[in-house]
N, CA, C and O of each residue as an XYZ file, in Angstrom:
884
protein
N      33.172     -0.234     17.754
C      32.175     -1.019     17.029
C      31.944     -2.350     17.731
O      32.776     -3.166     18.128
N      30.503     -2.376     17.794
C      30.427     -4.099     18.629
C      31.122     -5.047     17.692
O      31.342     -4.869     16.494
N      31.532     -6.426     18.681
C      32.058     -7.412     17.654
C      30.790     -8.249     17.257
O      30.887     -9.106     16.379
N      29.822     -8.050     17.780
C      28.630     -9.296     17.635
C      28.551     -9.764     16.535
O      28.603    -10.990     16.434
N      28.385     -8.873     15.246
C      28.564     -9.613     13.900
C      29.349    -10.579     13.649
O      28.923    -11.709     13.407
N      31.378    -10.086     13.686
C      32.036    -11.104     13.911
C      31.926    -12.455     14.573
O      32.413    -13.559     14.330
N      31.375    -12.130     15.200
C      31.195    -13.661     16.045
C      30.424    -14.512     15.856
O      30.587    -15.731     15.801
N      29.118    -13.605     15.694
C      27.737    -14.456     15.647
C      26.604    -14.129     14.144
O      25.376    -14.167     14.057
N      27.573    -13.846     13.219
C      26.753    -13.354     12.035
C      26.523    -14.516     11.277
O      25.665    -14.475     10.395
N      27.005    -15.294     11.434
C      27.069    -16.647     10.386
C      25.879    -17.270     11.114
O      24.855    -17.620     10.527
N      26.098    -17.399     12.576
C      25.111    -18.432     13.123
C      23.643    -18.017     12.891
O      22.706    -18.810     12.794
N      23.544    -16.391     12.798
C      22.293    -15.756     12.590
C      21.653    -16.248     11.444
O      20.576    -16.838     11.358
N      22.813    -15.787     10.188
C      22.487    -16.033      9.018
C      21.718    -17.706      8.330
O      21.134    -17.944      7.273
N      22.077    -18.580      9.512
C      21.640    -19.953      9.851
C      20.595    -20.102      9.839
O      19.760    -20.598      9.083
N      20.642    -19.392     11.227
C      18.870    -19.567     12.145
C      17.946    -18.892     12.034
O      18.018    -17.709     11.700
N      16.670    -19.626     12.343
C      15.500    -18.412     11.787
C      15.151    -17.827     13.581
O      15.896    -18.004     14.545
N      13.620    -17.020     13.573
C      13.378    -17.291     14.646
C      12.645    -17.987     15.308
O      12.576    -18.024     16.537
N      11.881    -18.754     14.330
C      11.622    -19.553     15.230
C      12.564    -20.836     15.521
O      11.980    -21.827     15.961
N      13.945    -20.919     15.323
C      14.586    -22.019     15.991
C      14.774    -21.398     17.296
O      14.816    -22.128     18.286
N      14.900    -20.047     17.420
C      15.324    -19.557     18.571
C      14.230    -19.628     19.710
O      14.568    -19.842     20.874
N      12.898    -19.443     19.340
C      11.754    -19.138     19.716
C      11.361    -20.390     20.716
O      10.903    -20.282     21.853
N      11.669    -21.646     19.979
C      11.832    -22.825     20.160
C      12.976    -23.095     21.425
O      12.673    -23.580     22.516
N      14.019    -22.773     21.120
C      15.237    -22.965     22.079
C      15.121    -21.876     23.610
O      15.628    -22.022     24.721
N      14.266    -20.838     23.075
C      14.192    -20.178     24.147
C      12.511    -20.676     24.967
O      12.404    -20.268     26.124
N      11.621    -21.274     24.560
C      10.817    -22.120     25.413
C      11.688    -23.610     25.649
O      11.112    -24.367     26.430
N      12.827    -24.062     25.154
C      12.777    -25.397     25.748
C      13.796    -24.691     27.029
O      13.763    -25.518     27.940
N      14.584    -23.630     27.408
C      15.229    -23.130     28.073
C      14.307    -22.565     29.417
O      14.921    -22.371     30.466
N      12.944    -22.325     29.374
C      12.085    -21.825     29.719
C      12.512    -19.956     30.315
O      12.407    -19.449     31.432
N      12.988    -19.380     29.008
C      13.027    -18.430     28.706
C      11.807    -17.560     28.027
O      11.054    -18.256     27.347
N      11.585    -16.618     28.069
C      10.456    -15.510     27.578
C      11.527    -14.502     26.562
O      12.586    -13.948     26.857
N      11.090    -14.523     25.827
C      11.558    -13.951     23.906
C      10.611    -13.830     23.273
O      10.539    -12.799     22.604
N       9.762    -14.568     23.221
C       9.116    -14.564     21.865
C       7.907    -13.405     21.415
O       6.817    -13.457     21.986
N       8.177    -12.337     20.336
C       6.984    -11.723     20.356
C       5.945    -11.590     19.505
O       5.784    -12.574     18.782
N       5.326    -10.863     19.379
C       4.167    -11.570     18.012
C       3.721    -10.261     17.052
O       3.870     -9.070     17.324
N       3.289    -10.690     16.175
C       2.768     -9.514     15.179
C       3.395     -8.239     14.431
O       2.719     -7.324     13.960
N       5.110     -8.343     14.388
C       5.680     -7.279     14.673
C       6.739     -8.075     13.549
O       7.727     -8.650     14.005
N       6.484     -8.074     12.104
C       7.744     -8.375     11.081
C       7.947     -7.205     10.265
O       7.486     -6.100     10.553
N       8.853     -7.534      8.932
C       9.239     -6.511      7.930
C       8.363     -6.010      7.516
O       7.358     -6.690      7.308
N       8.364     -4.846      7.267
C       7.561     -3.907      6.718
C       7.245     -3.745      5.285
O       6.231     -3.236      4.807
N       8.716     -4.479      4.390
C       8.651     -4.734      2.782
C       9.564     -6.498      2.530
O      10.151     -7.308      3.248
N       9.108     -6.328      0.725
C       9.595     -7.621      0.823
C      10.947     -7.750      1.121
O      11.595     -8.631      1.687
N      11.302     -6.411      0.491
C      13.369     -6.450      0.430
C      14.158     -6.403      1.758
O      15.311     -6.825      1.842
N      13.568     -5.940      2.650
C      14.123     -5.951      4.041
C      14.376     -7.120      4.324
O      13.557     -7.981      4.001
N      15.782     -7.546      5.121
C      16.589     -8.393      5.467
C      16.491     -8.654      7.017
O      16.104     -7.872      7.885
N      17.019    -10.182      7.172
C      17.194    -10.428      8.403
C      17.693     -9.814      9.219
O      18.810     -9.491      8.816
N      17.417     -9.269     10.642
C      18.470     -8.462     10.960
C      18.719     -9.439     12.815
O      18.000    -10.212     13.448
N      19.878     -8.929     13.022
C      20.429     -9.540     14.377
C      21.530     -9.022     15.365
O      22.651     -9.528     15.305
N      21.207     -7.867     16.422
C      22.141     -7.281     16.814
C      22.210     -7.048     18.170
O      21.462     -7.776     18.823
N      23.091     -6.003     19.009
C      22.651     -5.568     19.991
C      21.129     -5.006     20.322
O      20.420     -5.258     19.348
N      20.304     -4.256     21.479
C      19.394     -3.554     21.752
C      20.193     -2.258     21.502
O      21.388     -2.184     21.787
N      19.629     -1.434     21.064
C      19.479     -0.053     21.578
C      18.220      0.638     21.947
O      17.673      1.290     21.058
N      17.529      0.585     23.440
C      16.172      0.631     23.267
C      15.634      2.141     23.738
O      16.066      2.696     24.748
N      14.826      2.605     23.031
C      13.948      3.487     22.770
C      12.194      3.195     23.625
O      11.508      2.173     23.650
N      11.963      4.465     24.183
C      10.583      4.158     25.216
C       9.964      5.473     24.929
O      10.617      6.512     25.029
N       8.555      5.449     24.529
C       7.709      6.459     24.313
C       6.884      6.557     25.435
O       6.563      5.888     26.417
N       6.583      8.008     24.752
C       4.724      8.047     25.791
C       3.968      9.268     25.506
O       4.572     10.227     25.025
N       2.922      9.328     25.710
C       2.316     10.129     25.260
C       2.230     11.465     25.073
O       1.761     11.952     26.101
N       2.448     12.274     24.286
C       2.770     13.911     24.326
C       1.575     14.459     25.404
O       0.540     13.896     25.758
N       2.140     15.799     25.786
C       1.965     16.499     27.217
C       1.967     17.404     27.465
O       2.237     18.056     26.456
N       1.780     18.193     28.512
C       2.608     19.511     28.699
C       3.968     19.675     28.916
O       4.463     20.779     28.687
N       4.917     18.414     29.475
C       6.121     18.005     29.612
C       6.682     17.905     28.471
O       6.576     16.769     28.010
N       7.351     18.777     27.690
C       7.635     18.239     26.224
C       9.105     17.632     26.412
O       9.802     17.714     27.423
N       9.424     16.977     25.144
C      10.449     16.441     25.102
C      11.901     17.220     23.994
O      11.749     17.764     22.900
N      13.738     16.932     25.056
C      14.446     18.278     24.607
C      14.403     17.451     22.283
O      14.258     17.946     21.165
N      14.496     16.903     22.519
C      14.864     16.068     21.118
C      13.948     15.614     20.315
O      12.809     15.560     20.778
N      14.105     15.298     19.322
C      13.098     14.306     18.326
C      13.006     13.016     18.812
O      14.055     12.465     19.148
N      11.931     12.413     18.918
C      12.232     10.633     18.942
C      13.384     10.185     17.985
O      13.674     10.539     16.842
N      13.969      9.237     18.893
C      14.772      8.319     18.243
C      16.220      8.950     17.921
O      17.176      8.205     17.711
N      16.358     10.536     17.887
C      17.576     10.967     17.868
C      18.833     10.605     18.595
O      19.975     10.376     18.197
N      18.298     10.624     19.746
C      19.159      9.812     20.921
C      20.101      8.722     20.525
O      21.311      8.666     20.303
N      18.843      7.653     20.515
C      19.368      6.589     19.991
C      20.029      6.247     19.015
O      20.736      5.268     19.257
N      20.138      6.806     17.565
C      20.636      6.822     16.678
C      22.210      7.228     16.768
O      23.171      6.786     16.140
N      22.113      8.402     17.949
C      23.090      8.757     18.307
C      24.228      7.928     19.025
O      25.438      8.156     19.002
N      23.668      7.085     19.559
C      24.395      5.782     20.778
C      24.264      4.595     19.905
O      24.256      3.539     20.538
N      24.190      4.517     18.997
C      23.752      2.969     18.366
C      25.219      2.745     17.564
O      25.904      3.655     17.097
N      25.547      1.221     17.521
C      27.179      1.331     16.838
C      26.766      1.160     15.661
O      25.694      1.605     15.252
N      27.546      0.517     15.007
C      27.420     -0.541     13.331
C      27.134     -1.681     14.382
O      27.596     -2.106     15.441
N      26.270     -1.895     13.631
C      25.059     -3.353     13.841
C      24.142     -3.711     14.825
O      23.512     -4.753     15.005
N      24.184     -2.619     15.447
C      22.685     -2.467     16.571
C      21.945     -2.533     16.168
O      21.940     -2.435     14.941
N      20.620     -2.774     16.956
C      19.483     -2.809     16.629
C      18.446     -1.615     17.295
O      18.303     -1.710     18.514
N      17.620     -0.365     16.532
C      16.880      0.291     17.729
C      15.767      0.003     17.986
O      14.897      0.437     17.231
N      15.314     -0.952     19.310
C      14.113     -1.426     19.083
C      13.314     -0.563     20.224
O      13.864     -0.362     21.306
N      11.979     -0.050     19.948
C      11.001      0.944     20.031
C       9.822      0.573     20.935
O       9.044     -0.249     20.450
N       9.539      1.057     22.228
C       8.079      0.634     22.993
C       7.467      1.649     22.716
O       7.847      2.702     23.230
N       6.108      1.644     21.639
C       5.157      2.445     21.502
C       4.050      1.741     21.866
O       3.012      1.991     21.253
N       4.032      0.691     22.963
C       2.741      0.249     22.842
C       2.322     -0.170     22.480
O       1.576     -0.791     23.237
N       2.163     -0.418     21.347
C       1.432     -1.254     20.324
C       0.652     -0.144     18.839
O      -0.082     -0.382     17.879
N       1.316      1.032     19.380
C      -0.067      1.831     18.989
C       0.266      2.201     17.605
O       1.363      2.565     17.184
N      -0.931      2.045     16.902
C      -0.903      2.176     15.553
C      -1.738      3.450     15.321
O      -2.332      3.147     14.286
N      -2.089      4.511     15.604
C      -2.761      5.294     15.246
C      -1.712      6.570     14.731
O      -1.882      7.344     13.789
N      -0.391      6.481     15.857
C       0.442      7.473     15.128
C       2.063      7.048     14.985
O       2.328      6.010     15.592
N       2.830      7.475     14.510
C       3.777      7.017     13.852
C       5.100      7.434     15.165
O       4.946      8.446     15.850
N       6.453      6.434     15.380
C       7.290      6.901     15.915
C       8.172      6.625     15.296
O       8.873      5.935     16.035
N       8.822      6.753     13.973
C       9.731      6.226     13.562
C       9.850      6.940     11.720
O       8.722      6.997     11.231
N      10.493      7.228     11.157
C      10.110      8.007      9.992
C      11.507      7.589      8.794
O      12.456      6.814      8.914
N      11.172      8.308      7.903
C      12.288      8.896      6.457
C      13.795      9.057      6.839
O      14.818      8.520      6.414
N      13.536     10.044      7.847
C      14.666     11.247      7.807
C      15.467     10.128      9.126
O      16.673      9.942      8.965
N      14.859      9.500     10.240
C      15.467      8.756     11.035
C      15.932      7.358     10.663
O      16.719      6.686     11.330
N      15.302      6.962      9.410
C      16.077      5.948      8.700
C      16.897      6.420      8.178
O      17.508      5.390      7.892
N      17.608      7.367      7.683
C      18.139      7.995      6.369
C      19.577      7.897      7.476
O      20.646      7.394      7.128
N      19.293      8.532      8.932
C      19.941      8.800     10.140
C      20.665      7.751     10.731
O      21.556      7.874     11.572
N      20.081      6.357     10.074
C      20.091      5.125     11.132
C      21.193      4.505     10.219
O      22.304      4.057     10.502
N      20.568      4.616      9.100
C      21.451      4.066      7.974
C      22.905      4.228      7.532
O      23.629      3.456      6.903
N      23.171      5.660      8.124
C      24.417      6.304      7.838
C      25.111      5.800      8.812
O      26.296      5.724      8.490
N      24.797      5.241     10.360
C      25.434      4.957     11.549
C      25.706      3.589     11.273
O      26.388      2.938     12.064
N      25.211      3.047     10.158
C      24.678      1.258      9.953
C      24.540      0.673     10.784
O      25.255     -0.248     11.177
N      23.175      1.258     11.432
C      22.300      0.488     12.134
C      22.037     -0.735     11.651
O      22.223     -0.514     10.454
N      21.714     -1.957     11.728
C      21.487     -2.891     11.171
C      19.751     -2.667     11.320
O      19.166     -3.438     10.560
N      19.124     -2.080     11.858
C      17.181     -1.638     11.498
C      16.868     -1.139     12.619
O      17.601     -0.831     13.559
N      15.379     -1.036     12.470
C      14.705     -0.727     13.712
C      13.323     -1.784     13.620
O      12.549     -2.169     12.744
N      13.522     -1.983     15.032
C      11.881     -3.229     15.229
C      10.931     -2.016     16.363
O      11.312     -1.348     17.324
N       9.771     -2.138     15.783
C       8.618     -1.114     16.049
C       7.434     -1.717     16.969
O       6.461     -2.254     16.439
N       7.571     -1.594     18.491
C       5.926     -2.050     18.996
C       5.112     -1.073     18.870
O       4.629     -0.608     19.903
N       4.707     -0.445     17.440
C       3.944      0.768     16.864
C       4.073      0.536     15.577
O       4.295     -0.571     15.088
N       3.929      1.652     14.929
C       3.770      1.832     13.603
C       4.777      2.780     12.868
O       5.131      3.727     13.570
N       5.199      2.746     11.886
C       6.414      3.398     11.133
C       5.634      4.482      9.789
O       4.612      3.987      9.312
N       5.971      5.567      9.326
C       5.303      6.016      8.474
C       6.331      6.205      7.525
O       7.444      5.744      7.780
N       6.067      7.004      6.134
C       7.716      7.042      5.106
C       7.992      5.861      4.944
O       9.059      5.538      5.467
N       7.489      5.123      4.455
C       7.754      3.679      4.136
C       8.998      3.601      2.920
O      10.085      3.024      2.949
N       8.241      4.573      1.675
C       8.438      4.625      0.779
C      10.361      4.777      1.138
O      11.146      3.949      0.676
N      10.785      5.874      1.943
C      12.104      6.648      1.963
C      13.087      5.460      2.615
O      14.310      5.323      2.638
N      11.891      4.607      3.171
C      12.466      3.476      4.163
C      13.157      2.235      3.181
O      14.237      1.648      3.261
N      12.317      2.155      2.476
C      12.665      1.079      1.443
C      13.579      2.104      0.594
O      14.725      1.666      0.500
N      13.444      3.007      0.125
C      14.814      3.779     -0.901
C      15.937      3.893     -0.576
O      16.793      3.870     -1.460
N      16.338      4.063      0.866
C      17.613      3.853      1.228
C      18.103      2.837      1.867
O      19.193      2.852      2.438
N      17.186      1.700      1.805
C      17.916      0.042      2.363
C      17.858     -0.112      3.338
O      18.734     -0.754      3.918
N      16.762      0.425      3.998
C      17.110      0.565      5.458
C      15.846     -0.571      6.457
O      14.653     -0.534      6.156
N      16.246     -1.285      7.344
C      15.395     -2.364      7.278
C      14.648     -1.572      8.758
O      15.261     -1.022      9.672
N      12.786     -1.781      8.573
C      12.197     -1.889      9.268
C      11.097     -2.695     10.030
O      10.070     -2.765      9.354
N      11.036     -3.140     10.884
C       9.770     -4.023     11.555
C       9.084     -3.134     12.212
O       9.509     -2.154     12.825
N       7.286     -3.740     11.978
C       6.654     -2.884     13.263
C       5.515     -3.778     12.873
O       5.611     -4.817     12.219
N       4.328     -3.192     13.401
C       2.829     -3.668     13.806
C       2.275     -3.047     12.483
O       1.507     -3.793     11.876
N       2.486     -1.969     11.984
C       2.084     -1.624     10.624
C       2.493     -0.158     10.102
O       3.554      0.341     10.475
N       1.560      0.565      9.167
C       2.341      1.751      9.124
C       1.222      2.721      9.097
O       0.055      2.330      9.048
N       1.570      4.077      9.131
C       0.249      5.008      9.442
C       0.964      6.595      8.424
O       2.069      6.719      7.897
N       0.100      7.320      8.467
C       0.667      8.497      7.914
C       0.675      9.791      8.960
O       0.959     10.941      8.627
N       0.313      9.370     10.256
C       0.215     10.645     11.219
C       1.386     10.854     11.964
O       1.947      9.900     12.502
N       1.798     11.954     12.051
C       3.148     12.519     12.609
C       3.078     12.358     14.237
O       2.270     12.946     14.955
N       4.011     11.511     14.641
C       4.577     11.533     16.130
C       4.443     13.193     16.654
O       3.934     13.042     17.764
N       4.574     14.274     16.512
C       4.533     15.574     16.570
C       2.900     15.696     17.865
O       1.806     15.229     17.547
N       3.046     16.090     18.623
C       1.571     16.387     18.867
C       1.277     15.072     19.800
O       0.900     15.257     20.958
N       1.442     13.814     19.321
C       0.549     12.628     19.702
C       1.699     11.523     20.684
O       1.244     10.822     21.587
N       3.170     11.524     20.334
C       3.681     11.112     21.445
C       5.311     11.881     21.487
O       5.744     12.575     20.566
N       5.941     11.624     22.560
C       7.181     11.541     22.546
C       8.013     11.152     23.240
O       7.567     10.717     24.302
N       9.494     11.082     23.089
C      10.397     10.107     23.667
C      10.240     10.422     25.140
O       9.952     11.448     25.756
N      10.633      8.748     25.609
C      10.122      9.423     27.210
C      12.095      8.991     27.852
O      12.392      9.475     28.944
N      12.874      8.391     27.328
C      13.641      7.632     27.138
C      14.603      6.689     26.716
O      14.077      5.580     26.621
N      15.969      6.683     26.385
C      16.901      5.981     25.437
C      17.742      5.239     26.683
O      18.340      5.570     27.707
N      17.319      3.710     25.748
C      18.659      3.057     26.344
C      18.249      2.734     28.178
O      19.117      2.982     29.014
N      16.945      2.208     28.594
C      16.480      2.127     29.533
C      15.937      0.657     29.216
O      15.894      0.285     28.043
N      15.436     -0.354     30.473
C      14.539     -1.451     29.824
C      13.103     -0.883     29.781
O      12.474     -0.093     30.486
N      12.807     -1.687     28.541
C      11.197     -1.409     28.100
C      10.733     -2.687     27.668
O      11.419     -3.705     27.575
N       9.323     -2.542     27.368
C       8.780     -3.976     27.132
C       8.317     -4.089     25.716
O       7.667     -3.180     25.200
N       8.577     -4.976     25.196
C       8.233     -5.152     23.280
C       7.252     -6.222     23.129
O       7.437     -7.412     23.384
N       6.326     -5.743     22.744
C       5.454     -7.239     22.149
C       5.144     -8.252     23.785
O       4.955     -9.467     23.732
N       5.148     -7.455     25.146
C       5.027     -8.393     26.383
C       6.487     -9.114     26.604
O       6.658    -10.171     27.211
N       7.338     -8.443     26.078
C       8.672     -9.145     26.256
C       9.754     -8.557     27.274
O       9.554     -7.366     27.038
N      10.456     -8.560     27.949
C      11.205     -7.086     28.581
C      12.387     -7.428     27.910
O      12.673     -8.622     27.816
N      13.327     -6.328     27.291
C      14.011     -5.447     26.548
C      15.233     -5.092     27.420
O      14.648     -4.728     28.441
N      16.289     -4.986     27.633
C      17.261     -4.341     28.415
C      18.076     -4.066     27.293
O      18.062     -4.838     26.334
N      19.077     -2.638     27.309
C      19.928     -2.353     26.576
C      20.655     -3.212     26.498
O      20.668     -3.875     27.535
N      21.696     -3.770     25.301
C      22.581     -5.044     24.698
C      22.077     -6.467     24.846
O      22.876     -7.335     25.198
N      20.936     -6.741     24.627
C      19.804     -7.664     24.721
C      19.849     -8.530     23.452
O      21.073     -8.419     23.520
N      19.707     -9.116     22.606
C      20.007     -9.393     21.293
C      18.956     -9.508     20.759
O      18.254    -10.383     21.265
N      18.425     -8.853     19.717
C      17.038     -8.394     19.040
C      17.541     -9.282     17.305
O      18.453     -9.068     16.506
N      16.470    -10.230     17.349
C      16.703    -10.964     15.667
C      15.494    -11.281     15.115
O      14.626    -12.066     15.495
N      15.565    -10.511     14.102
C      14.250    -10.589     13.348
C      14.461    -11.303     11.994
O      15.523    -10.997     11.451
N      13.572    -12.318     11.228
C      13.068    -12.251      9.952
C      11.345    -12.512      9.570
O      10.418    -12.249     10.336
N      11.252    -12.953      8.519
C      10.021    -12.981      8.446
C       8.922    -13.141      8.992
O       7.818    -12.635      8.791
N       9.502    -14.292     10.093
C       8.339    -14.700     10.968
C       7.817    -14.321     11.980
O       6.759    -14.529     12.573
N       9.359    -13.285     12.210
C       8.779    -11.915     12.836
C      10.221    -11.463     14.033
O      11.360    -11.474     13.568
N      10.000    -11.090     15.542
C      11.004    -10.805     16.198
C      11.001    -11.844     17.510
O      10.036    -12.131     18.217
N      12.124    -12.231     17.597
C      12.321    -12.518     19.087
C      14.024    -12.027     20.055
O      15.035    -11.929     19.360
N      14.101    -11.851     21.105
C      14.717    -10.961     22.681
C      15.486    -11.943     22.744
O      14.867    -12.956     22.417
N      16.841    -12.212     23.079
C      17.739    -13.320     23.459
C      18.243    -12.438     25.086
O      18.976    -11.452     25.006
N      17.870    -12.819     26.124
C      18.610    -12.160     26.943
C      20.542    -12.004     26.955
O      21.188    -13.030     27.170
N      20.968    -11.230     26.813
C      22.396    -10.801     26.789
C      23.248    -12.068     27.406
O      24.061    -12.592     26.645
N      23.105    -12.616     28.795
C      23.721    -13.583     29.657
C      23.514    -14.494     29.632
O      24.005    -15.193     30.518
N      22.503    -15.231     28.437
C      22.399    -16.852     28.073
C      22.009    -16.519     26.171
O      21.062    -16.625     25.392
N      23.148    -16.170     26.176
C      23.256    -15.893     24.258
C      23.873    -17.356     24.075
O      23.224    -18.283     23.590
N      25.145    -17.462     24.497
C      25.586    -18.771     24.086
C      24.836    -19.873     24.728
O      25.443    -20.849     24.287
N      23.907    -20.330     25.485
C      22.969    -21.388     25.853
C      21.726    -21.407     24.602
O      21.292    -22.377     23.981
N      21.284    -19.712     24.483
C      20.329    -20.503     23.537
C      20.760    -20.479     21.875
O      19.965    -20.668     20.954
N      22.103    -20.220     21.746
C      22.418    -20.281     20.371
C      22.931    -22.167     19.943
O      22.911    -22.919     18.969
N      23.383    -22.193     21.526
C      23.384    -24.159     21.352
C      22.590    -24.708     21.337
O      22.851    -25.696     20.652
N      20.956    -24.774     21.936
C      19.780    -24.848     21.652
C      19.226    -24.824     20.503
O      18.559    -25.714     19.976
N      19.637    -23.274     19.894
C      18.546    -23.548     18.932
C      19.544    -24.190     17.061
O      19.108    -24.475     15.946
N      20.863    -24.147     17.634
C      21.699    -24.851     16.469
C      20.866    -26.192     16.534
O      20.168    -26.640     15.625
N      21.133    -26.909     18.146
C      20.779    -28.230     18.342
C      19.083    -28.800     17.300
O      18.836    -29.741     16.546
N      18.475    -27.898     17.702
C      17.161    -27.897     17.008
C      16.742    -27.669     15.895
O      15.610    -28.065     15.617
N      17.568    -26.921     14.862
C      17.654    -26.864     13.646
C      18.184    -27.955     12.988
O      17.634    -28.454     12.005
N      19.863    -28.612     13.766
C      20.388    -29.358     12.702
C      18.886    -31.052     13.125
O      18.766    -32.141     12.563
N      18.289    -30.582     14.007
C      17.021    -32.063     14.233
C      16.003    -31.385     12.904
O      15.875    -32.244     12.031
N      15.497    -30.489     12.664
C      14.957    -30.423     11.392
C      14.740    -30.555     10.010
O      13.907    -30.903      9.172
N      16.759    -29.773     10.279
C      17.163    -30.379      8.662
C      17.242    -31.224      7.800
O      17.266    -31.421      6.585
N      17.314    -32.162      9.826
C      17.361    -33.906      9.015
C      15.931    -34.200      8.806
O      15.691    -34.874      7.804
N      14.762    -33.780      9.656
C      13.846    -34.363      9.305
C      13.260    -33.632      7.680
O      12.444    -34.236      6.983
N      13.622    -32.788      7.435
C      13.043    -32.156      6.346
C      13.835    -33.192      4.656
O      13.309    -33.710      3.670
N      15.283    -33.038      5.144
C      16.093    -34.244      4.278
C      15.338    -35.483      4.387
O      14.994    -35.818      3.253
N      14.731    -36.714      5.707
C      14.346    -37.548      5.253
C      12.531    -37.752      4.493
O      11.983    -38.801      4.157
N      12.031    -36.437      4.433
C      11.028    -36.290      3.670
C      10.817    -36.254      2.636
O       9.801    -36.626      2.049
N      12.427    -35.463      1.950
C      12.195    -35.323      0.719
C      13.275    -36.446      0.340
O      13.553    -36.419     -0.859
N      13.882    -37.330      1.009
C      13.657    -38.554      0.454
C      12.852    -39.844     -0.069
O      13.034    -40.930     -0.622
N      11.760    -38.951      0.508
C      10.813    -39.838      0.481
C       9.996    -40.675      1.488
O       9.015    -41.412      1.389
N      10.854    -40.233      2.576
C      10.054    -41.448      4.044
C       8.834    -40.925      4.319
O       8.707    -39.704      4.221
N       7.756    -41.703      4.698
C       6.587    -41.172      4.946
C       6.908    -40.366      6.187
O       7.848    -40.565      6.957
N       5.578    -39.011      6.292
C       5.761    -38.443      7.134
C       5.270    -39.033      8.766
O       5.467    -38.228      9.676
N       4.942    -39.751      8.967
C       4.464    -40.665      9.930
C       5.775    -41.599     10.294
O       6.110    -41.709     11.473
N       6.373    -42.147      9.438
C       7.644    -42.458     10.201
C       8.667    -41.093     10.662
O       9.297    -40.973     11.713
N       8.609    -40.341      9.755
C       9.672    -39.363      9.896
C       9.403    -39.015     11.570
O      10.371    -39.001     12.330
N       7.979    -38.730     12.088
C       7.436    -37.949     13.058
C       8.212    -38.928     14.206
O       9.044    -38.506     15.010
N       7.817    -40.127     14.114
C       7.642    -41.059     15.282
C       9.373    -41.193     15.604
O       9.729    -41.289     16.779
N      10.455    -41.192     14.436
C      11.689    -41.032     14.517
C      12.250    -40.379     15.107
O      13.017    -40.901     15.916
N      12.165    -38.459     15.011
C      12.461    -38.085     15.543
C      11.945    -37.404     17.047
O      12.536    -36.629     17.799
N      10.511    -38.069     17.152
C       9.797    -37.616     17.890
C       9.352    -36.098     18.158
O       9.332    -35.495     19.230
N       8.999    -35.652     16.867
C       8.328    -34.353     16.963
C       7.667    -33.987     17.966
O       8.402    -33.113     18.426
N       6.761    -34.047     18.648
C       5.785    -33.374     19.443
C       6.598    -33.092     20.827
O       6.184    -32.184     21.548
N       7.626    -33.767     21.181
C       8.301    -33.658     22.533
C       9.550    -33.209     21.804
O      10.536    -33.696     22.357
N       9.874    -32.434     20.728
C      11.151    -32.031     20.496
C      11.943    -31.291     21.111
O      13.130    -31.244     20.789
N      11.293    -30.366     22.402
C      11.661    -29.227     22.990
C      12.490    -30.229     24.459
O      13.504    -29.970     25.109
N      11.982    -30.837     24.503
C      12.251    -31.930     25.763
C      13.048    -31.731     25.791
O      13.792    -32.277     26.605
């Protein structure tokens, strides 16, 4: 079982992403991706290894497995399986029966550059998903796995297996594996500068001093 939770579950539970998002442009790192959050309200933050998954378009080349079987298969307690479909929302790579699959391995979710269908089965068994949106057409026919556990690209981001994938609301961002602890000091550093500015607001300081104090606009500096 990875230790990543142990180690780094508290700090997650801290940070959003955009402190990270933040820490990884003042690092002049590439993470950040766009359009790609929870799928319901109840789905939870999630923050883990990669386990990455790469599609492509169905063929005459068929594929030996289901999407995502693979992976589910290689994923520990608290991975993450995150998915290059492209972007494409017209058909689904991700389902019911592979949450139901993911869940039992305690996956900690799956983040989707596509679309997820079975929403409903998704949310019934607790199982947290991100993507671009959701569709009702079966992966069957329209794509399949081209690849597990290879780098792929998410949202214009590149992806390498044990990569650190953390999502909440505001959506997902990529921590490269070999500067985890640089941008987790970063983006602590940049949060505890918020907290205070958010504390001296609701003390009352105007927001015009607050700004000029801590010097917002060059905060990344």
């Amino acid at each position: 079982m990875s230790d990543f939770k142990g180690k780094y579950g508290e700090v997650f539970k801290r940070l959003s992403t955009t402190n990270v998002s933040d820490a990884l442009d003042a690092l002049g790192l590439k993470g950040s991706t766009y359009g790609i959050r929870p799928m319901w309200h109840t789905f939870t933050k999630i923050a883990g290894p990669a386990v990455t998954l790469k599609m492509t378009a169905a063929g005459l080349t068929k594929g030996k497995h289901h999407l995502g079987v693979k992976a589910i298969e290689a994923a520990e307690e608290g991975d993450v399986i995150i998915i290059d479909n492209g972007g494409r929302l017209d058909t689904s790579c991700w389902g019911g029966i592979l949450a139901n699959g993911a869940k039992m391995k305690k996956v900690a979710g799956v983040v989707i550059d596509g679309a997820c269908r079975d929403l409903d089965d998704c949310v019934e068994c607790g199982f947290n998903v991100y993507a671009r949106g959701t569709v009702v057409a079966t992966a069957r026919g329209r794509v399949m796995e081209e690849a597990t556990n290879v780098m792929i690209q998410f949202g214009g981001v590149q992806v390498r297996p044990g990569d650190i994938v953390f999502g909440d609301k505001s959506g997902v961002v990529i921590i490269p594996i070999e500067r985890l602890e640089d941008v987790i000091k970063k983006s602590e550093e940049l949060y505890q500068k918020e907290e205070s500015m958010i504390a001296d607001i609701k003390a009352g300081i105007p927001m015009i001093e607050v700004d000029e104090k801590y010097n917002y606009e060059k905060m990344l500096k």
